[in-house]
C-alpha positions in Angstrom: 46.9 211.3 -113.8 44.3 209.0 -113.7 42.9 210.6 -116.6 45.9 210.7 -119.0 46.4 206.9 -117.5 42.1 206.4 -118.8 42.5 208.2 -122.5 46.2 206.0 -123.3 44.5 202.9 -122.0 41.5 203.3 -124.6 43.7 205.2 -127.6 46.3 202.7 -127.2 45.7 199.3 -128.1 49.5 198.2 -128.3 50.0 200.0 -124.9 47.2 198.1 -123.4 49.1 195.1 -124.8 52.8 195.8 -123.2 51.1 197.0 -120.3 49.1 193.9 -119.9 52.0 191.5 -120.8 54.3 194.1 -118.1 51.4 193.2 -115.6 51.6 190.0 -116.0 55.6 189.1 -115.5 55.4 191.1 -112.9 53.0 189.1 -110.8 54.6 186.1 -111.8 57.7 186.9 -110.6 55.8 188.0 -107.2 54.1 184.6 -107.0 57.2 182.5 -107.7 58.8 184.7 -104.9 56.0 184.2 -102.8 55.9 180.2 -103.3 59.4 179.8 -103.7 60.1 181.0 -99.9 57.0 179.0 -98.5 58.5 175.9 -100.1 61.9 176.5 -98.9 60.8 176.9 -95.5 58.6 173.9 -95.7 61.4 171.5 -97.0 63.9 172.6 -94.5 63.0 169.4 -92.0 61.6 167.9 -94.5 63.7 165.5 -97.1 61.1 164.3 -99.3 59.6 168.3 -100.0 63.5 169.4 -100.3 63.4 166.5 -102.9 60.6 167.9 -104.5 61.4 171.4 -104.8 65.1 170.7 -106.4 63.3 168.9 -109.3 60.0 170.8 -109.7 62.5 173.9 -109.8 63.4 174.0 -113.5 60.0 173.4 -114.8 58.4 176.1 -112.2 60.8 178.5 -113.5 58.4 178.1 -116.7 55.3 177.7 -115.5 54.1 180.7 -114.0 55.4 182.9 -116.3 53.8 181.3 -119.3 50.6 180.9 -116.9 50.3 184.5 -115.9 51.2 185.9 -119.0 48.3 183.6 -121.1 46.2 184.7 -118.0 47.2 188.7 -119.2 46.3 187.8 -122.3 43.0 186.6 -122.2 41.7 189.2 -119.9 43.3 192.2 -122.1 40.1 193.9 -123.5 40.0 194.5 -127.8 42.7 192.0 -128.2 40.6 190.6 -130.7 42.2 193.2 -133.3 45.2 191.8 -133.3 45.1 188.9 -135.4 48.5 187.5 -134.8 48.0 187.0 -131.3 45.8 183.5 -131.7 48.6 182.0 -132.9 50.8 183.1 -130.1 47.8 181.7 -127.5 47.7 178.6 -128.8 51.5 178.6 -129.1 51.8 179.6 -125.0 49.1 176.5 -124.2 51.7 174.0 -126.4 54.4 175.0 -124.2 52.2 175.4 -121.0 51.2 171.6 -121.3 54.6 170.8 -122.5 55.9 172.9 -118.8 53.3 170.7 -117.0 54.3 167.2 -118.6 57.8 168.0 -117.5 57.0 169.1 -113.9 55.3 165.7 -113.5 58.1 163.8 -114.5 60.5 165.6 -112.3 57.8 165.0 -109.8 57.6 161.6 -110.5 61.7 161.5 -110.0 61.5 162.9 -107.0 59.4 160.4 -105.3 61.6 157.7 -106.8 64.2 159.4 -105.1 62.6 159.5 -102.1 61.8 156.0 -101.4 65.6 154.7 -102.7 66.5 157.1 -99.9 63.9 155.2 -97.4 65.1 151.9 -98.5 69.0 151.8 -99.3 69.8 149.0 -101.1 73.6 148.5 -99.4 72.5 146.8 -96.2 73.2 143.1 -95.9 69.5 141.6 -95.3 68.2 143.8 -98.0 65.2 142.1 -99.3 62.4 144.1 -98.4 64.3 147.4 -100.0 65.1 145.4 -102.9 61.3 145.0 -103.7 60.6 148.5 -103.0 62.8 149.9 -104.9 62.4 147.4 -108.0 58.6 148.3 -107.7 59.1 152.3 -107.5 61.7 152.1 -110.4 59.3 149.9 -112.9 56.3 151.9 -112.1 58.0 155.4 -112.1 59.3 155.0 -115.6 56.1 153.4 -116.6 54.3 156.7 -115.1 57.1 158.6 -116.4 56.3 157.4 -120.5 52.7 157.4 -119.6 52.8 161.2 -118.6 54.9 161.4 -122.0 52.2 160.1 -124.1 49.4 162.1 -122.2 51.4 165.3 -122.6 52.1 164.7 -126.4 48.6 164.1 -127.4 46.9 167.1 -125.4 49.5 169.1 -127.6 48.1 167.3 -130.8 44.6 168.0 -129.7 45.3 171.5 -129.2 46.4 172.1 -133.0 43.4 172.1 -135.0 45.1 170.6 -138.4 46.6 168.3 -136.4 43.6 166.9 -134.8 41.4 166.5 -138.3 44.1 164.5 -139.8 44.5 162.1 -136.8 40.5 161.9 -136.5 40.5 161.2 -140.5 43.2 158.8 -140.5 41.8 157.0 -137.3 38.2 157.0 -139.6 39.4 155.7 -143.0 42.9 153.5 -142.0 41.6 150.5 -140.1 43.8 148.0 -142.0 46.6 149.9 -141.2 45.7 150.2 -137.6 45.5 146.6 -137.4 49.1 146.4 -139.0 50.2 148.8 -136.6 48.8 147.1 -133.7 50.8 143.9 -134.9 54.1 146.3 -135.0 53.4 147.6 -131.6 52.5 143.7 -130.0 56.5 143.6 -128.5 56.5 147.2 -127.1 52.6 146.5 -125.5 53.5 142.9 -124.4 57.0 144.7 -122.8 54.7 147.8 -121.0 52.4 144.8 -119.8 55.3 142.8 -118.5 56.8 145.9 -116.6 53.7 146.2 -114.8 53.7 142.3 -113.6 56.8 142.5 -112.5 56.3 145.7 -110.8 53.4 144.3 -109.0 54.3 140.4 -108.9 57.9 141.2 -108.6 59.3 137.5 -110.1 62.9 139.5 -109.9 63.8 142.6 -108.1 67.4 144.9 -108.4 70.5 143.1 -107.6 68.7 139.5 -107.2 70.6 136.9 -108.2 69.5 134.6 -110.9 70.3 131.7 -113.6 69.1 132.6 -116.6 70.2 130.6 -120.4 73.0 128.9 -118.0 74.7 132.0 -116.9 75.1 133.0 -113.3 74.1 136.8 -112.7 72.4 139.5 -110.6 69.8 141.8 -112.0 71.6 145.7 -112.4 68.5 147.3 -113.9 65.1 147.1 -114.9 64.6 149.5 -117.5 60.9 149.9 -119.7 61.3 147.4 -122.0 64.5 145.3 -120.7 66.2 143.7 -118.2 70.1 143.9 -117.5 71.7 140.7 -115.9 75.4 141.7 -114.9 77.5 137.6 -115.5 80.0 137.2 -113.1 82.9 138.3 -115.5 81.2 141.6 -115.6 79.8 140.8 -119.2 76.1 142.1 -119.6 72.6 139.8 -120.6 70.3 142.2 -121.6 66.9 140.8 -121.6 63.6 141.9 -122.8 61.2 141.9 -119.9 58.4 139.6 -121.6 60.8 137.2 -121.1 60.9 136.7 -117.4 57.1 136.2 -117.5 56.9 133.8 -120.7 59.9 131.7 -119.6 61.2 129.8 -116.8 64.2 131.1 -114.9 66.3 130.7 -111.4 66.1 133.2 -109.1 68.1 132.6 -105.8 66.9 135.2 -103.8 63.2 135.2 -103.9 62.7 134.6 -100.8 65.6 135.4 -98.8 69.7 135.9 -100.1 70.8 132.6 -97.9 71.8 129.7 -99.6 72.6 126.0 -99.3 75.8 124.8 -101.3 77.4 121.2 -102.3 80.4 120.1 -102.5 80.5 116.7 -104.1 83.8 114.0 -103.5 84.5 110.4 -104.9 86.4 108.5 -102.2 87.3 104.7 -102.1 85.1 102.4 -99.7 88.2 102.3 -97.2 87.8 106.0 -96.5 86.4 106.5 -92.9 84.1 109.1 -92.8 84.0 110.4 -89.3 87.7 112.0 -89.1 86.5 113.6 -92.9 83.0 114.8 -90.8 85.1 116.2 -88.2 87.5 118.5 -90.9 84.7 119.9 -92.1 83.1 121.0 -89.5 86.6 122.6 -88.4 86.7 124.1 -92.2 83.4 125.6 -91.3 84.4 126.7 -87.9 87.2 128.8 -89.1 85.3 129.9 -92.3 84.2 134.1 -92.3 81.6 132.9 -95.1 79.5 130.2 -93.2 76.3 131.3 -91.3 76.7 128.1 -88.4 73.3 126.9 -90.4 74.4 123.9 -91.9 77.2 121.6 -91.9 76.6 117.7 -92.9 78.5 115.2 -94.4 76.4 112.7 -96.1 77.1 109.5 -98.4 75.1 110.1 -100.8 76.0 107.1 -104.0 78.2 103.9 -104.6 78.9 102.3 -107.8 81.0 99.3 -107.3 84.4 101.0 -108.4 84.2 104.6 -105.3 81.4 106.1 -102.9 79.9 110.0 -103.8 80.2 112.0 -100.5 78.0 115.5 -100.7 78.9 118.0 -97.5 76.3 120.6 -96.9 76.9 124.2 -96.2 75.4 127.5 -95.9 76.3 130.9 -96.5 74.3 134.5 -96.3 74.4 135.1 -99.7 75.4 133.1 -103.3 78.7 135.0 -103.4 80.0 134.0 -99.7 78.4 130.4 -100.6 80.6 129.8 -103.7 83.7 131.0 -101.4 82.8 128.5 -99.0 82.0 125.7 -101.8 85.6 126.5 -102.8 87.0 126.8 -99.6 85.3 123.1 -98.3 86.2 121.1 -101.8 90.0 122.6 -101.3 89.7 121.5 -97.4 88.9 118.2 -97.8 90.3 117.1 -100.9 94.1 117.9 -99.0 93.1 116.4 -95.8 92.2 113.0 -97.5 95.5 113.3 -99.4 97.3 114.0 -96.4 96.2 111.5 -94.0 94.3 109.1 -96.5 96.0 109.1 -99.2 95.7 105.4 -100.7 91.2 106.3 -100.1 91.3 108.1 -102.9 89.6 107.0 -105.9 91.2 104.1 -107.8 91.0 101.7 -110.4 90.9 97.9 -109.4 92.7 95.2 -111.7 93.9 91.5 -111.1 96.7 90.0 -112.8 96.7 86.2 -113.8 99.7 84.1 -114.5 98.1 82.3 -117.8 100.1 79.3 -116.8 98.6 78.5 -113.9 95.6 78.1 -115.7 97.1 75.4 -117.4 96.1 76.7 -121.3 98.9 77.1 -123.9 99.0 80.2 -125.6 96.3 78.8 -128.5 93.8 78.1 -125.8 94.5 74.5 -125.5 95.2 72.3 -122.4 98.7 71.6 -121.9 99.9 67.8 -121.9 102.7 68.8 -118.8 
């Protein structure tokens, strides 16, 4: 047997082939077995390897197959004589690095997916999750489009055609890399702006800012643009450059509480220590004040009405403009209610033109 097995091993060159390429599947579908049951047994307690295994799953269904079988391959003896066959190695290392570049981004989505699980983003004082996740975001798609580009060129560099023309063109087209560095300056200055904010983090997801007048929270960060959701649900999209060339207002830099105003114009007659007590019992029975701050202050007088400016606080910008609303309401019907003759008016006197004593040309009367 082991004879017959000897004499159609060296007589046989397209035997030695299938039998090599046979050889081959066969161990990698042993070793995906193998290392499919260790990692299912490791990611069983573990979320972040269950994580891991769901997206590395597609890719790996790929990768040791092709890697066994350019493995069987290369080790076959006389292959040589079988011209044909170079192009099919070089065509199994395109798709090899093209397997690899896409089991690093699903690797790179998992651990995004990880740490958006660590930090949920639904929790009322959710400022240190918000950074976390604005940072793993940014930086994973920025890893994600780097791995791209890495993965792309290794397969240009592994086609021989391919790689003259690029090194001639790179050697004899300098004005045109110039021109194309110029082209690229928006996309570059974008990639460099991710990064700042990645690492700087002047906004994070779901922070609420004022940007070109318009009230908004940040939905998503993508590579090269921001998305602002407005308040009527219309969306700003914003290149990212521009958050690091331009001022803005972010309200929640530091933490989501805020201060609000709510500004009145009474008359000078209008005590102010009944108004004080109304709003602190608006407050009181207000759901959106924190019990932070509550003042009544006059603030201006012109010499017609007095500028009153009451100080509250909520959580968050949306519970603060509720309770804006709720104060300006409050204590525009209490003054109407109990004070109504303090609210803002104009002042006039009438004169009798005859008790003057002027005719109607302006001229002393005689009488």
């Amino acid at each position: 047997m082991a004879a017959d097995f000897l004499a159609f091993w060296n007589t046989h060159p397209w035997g030695r082939l299938g039998l090599s390429v046979a050889v081959a599947l066969i161990v990698a579908f042993v070793l995906r077995s193998l290392a499919f049951v260790f990692l299912h047994r490791l990611a069983r307690r573990r979320p972040f390897a269950a994580d891991l295994l769901g997206h590395a799953n597609p890719p790996m269904e790929w990768l040791i197959p092709l890697l066994m079988l350019g493995i069987g391959l290369r080790v076959t003896p006389d292959i040589d004589r079988f011209a044909w066959l170079g192009n099919l190695n070089l065509l199994l290392l395109i798709l090899l690095i093209a397997v690899l570049t896409w089991l690093a981004v699903r690797c790179i989505g998992a651990v995004q997916l990880a740490s958006i699980r660590l930090y949920p983003v639904d929790r009322e004082d959710n400022l240190r999750a918000r950074q976390v996740v604005t940072q793993v975001r940014v930086l994973g798609r920025i890893a994600a489009g780097m791995v791209v580009l890495i993965g792309l060129a290794a397969i240009l560099m592994t086609i021989p055609a391919v790689r003259q023309f690029g090194a001639g063109l790179l050697a004899s087209a300098g004005v045109a890399g110039i021109a194309i560095g110029f082209a690229a300056k928006p996309v570059l200055s974008n990639l460099i702006a991710g990064v700042q904010i990645a690492l700087t983090q002047p906004i994070r997801l779901d922070d609420v800012v004022i940007i070109q007048n318009e009230w908004g929270r940040i939905e998503e960060i993508g590579g090269t643009y921001v998305i602002v959701r407005i308040w009527d649900e219309r969306r700003l999209v914003v290149p990212l450059n521009y958050f690091i060339e331009n001022p803005f207002e972010n309200w929640t830099r530091v933490t989501a509480r805020l201060t609000g105003t709510v500004f009145l114009w009474v008359d000078y007659r209008l005590p102010l220590e009944p108004l004080r007590a109304e709003l602190r019992r608006l407050c009181d029975e207000a759901p959106e004040w924190d019990r932070r701050v509550c003042v009544l202050q006059l603030v201006d007088a012109t010499d017609r009405a007095v500028q009153l400016r009451a100080l509250v606080s909520a959580a968050d910008s949306g519970r603060a403009w509720d309770l804006r609303c709720r104060v300006r309401e409050g204590l525009v019907a209490y003054v109407q209610r109990h004070y109504p003759d303090c609210l803002p008016r104009q002042r006039a006197s009438v004169c009798d033109l005859r008790s003057l004593g002027t005719t109607s040309s302006g001229a002393p009367s005689d009488a």
